[in-house]
N, C-alpha and C positions, 0 to 999 in steps of 0.2 A: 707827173701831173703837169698840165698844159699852165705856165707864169700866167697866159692872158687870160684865162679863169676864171685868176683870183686879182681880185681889189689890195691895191700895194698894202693900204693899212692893215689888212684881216692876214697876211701874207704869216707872220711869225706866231700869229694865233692857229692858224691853220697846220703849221709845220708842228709846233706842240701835241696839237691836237692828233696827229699823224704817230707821231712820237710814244705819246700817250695808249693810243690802240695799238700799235704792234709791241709795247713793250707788256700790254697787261694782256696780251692776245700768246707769248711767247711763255709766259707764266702760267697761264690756264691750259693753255696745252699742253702743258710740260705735264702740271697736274692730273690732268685727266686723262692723258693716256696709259697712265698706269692704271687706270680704274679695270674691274672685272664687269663694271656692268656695263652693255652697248645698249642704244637706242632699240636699232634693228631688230636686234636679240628676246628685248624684252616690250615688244609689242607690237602685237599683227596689223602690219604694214596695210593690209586690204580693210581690214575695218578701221583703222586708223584715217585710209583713206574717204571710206563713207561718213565719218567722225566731218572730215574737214568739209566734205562735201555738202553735208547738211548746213554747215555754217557759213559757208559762201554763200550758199541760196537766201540763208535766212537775212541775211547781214547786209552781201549786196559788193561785201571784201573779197579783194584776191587772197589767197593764204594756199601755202605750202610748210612742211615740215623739212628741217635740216635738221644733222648730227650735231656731233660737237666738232667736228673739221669744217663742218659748211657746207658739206657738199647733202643735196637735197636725198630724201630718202621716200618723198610722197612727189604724186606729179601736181602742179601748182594747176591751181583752180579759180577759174573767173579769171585768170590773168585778161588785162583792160589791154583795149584796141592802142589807146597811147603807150602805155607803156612796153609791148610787142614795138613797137615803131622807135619811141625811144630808144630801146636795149639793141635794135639795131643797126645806129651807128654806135662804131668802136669804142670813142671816146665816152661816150655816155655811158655803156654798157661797165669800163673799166671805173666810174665813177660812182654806178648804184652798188657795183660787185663791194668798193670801197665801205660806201654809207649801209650796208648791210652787215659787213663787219663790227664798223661801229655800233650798231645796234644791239648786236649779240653781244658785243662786251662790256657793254654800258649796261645792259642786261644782268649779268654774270656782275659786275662788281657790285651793282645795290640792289640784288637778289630782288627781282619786281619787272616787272614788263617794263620796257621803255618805248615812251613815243617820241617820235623829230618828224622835223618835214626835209623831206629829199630835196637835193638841189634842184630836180624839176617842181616844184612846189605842191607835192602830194604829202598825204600823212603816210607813215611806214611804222608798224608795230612789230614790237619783238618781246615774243613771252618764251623765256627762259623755262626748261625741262633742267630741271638739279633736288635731285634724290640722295639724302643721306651725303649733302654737303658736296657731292657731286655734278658738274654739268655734263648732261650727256646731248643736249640737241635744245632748237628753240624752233618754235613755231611764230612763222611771220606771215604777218597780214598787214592788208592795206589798200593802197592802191586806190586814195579818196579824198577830196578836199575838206577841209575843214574852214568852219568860219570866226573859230577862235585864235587868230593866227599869234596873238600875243602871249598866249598860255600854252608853245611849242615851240621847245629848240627847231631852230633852224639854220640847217646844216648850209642852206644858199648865202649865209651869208657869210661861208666862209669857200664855198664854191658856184662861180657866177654860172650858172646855166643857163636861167630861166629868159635871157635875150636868143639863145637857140630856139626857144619856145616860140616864141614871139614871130619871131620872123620864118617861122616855116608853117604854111597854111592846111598842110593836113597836119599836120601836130597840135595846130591850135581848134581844129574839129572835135579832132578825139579827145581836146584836152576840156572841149565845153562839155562835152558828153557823160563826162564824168561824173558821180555822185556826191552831192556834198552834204556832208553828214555832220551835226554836232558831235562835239567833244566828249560828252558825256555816253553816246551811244559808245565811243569807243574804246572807255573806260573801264565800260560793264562789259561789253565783247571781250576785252582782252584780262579781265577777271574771273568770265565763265569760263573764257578756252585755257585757262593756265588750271582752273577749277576740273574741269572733264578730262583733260589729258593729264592731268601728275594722279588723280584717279586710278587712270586707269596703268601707269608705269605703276605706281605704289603696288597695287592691287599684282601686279606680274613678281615684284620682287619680293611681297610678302609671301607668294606661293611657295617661289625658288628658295625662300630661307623656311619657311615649314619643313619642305623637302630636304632640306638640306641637315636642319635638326634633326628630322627623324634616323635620317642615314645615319647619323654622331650618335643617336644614342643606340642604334641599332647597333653598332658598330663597338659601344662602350659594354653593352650587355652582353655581347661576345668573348670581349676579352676580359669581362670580369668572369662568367662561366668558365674557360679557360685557365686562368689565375685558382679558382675554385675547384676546378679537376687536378692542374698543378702541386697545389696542395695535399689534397687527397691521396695524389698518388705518393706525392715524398711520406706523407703523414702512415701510408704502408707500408713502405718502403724502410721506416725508422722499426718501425712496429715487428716487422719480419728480421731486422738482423738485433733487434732487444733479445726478440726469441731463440735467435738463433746465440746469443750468448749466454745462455740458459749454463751454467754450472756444469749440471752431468754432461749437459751435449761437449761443452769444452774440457771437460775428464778421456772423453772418448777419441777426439781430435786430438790429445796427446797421447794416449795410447797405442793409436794407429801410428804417429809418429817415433815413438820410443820401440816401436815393434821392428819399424823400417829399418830405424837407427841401428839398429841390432844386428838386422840380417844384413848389412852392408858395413858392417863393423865400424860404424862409427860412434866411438866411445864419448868423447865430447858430448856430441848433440844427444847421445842419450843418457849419459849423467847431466845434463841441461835440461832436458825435458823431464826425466822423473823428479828434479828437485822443481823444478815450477811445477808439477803435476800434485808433490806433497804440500808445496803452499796453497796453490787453489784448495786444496782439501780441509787442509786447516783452515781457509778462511772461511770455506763454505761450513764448516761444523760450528767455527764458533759465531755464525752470523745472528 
């Protein structure tokens, strides 16, 4: 950032303040990139865009949708003749990029829209999209004087533009042209638009977790049916070798063995088998 900018005194206010967004900008992103929910993902981009569309018209604000990275995901609407001209040169352009950040993160930390005036001395709004403690994107609008100028951060006074302003004569055209709007209009604008769009995010996420319950329990009735046939079949399975150790049947199974014993002269195993063959007998008589 350009030293002659800024006014020596604002200079270490300034650098804090710099400080302060990339350090709480590096922390939210950390967080939110592990999220499963996207912006994009969980809401149609084209009606989203008729959404914005309607409210520039009504409003009289430029407004575009961003992510949670920044990078725009709606094409921005009513963008003003000045600020096209503005964002034109470089330096200016690397300055709004700046005070848009700030926005979103001043946003994100006291969960609420935030408004400031840009170093060109317009109003800029940033209404923060955070779902289930998540931020996935903000909606910004703006792009309009205000005549409350004492009841809004102002970013100019920690970066000098507005003598750019001044001294370039189509700048100062587009810059009369602009609309100047009370404070309270942009209060309620930036109360309805965080009102209609977390609407309509909620409304996409509640689907995808309906859907997503049903699968789990679909999934849990499966493998309890499963479990349930599991059973059944051990619970035949015990059943079929109880019967199968039925007394006579086990008199028979040594018989056929004591017979074998015999004709292969093994004397052992069949003095072994007819004395277990006389106990099973006895036991089964005196049961």
């Amino acid at each position: 950032m350009e030293l002659e900018r800024i006014q020596d005194k604002n200079k270490g206010e300034l650098l804090s303040l710099i400080q302060r967004v990339e350090k709480s900008g590096k922390e939210i992103y950390k967080k939110t990139n592990n999220t499963h929910y996207y912006l994009r993902e969980l809401i149609d981009i084209e009606k989203l865009q008729r959404v914005q569309e309607s409210f520039a018209k009504a409003t009289e604000f430029s407004f575009v949708v961003v992510d949670y990275k920044g990078d725009e995901i709606t094409k921005r609407t009513e963008c003003t003749e000045f600020c096209r001209r503005w964002r034109a040169i470089k330096e200016n352009k690397k300055t709004c990029s700046f005070c848009d950040t700030y926005g979103r993160l001043e946003s994100i930390i006291n969960q609420k829209p935030n408004i400031y005036r840009c170093p060109a001395g317009l109003v800029e709004v940033t209404v923060p999209i955070i779902i289930k403690e998540q931020y996935l994107g903000a909606v910004l609008f703006g792009q309009v004087r205000c005549i409350e100028e004492e009841e809004i951060v102002n970013l100019g006074s920690y970066i000098q533009c507005e003598e750019k302003r001044k001294c370039n004569t189509t700048l100062i055209e587009s810059y009369e042209k602009l609309p100047i709007v009370p404070l309270k209009k942009v209060l309620s604008t930036a109360n309805l638009v965080q009102l209609v769009v977390l609407q309509m995010v909620e409304e996409e996420v509640l689907r995808r977790e309906t859907e997503e319950n049903k699968k789990l329990i679909g999934e849990l009735i499966v493998k309890r049916i499963r479990a349930e046939l599991e059973k059944a079949r051990t619970m035949t399975e015990l059943k079929f070798l109880k019967e199968q150790a039925n007394p006579l049947y086990m008199k028979e199974i040594l018989k056929t063995i004591e017979e074998a014993a015999s004709k292969e002269g093994a004397v052992k195993t069949q003095e072994m088998t007819y004395l277990f063959s006389e106990m099973l007998k006895y036991t089964t008589d005196n049961k």
